[in-house]
C-alpha positions as CSV (number, residue, x, y, z in Angstrom):
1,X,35.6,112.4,75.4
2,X,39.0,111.4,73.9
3,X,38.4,107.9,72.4
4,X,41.7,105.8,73.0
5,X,44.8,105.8,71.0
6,X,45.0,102.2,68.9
7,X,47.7,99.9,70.2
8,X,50.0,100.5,67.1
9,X,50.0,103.9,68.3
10,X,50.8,103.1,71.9
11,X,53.1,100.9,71.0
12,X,55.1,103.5,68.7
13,X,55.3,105.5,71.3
14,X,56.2,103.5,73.9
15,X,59.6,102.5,71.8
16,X,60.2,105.9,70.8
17,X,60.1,106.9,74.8
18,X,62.7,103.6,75.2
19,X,60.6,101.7,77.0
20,X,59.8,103.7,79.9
21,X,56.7,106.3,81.3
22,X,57.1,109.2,79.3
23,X,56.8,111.2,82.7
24,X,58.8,109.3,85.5
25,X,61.2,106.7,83.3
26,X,59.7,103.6,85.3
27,X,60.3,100.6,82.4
28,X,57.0,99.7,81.0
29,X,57.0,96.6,79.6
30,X,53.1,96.8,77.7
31,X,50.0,98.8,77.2
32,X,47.1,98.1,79.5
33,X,47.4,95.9,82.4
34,X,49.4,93.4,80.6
35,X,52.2,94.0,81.9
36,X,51.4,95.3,85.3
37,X,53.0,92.3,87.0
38,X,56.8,93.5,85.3
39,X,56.1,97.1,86.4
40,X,57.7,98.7,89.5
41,X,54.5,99.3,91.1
42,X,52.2,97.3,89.5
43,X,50.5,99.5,87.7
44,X,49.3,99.3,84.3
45,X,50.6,101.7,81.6
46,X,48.2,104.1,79.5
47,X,48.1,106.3,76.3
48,X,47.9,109.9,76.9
49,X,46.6,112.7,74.6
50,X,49.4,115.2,74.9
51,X,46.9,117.4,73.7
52,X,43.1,116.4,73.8
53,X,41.3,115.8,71.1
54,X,38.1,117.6,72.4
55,X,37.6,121.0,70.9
56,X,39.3,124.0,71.3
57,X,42.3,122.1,71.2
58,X,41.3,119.3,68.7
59,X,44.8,116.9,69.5
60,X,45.5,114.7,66.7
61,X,44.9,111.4,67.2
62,X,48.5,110.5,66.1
63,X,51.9,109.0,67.4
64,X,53.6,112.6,68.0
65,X,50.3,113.8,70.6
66,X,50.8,110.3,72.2
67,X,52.7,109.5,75.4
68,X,52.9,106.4,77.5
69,X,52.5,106.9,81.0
70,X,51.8,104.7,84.5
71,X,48.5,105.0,85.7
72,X,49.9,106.9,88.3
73,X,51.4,109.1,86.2
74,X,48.6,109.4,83.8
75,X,46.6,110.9,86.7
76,X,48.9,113.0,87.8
77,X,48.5,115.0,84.5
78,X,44.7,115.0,84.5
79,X,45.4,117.7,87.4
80,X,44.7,114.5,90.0
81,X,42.1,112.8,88.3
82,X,40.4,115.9,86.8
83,X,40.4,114.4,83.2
84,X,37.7,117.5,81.6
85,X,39.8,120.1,83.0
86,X,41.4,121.6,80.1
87,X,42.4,124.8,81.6
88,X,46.0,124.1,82.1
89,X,46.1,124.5,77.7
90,X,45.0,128.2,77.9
91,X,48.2,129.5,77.0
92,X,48.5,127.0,74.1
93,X,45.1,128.2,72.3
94,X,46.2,130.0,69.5
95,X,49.6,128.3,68.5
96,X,49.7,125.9,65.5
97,X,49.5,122.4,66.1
98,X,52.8,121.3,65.9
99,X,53.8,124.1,68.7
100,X,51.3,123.0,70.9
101,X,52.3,119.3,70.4
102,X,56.3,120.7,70.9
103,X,55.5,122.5,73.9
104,X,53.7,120.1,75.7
105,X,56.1,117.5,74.9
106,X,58.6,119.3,76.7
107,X,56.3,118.6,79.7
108,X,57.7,114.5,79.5
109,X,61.4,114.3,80.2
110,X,61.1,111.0,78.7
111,X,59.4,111.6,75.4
112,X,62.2,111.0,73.5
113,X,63.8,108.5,75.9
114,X,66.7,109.2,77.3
């Protein structure tokens, strides 16, 4: 199991994504449910192992393999709620870290802001 990100590295993330879910730009104004009550929805927002730490693919537990997302969203990229399933990495398996973290990223419109 993929033990949470601290909330330093939430929160780095978070301002290097602008503010918003990594996946569908909704402004997130906090980690957790803090901030549920400023969000669109009212959801709570979430760290999100880009890639997961468990092995084979043994994500860093670092600010670039982060990525704040709405619960919503966050669920959406555990395949609906299927948070073991790891399948979707298979074509990832044997690039280096950094390439896996690059191509995944590319996944998040929002990674980077914008």
């Amino acid at each position: 199991m993929n033990k949470p990100f601290s909330a330093a590295i939430q929160q780095q993330a978070l301002r290097r994504q602008g503010g918003t879910c990594a996946s569908c730009a909704t402004p997130i104004g906090g980690i957790g449910n803090s901030a549920s009550d400023s969000h669109k929805y009212g959801e709570g927002a979430q760290g999100h192992h880009m890639i997961p730490q468990a092995p084979p693919l043994n994500g860093p537990h670092e600010v670039e393999n982060c990525v704040v997302l709405c619960r919503s969203c966050h669920i959406s990229a555990h395949q609906g709620g299927r948070w073991r399933d790891t399948s979707i990495y298979s074509d990832i398996l044997g690039l280096p870290m950094a390439a896996k973290i690059k191509k995944i990223a590319k996944l998040y419109p929002h990674y980077n802001g914008r």
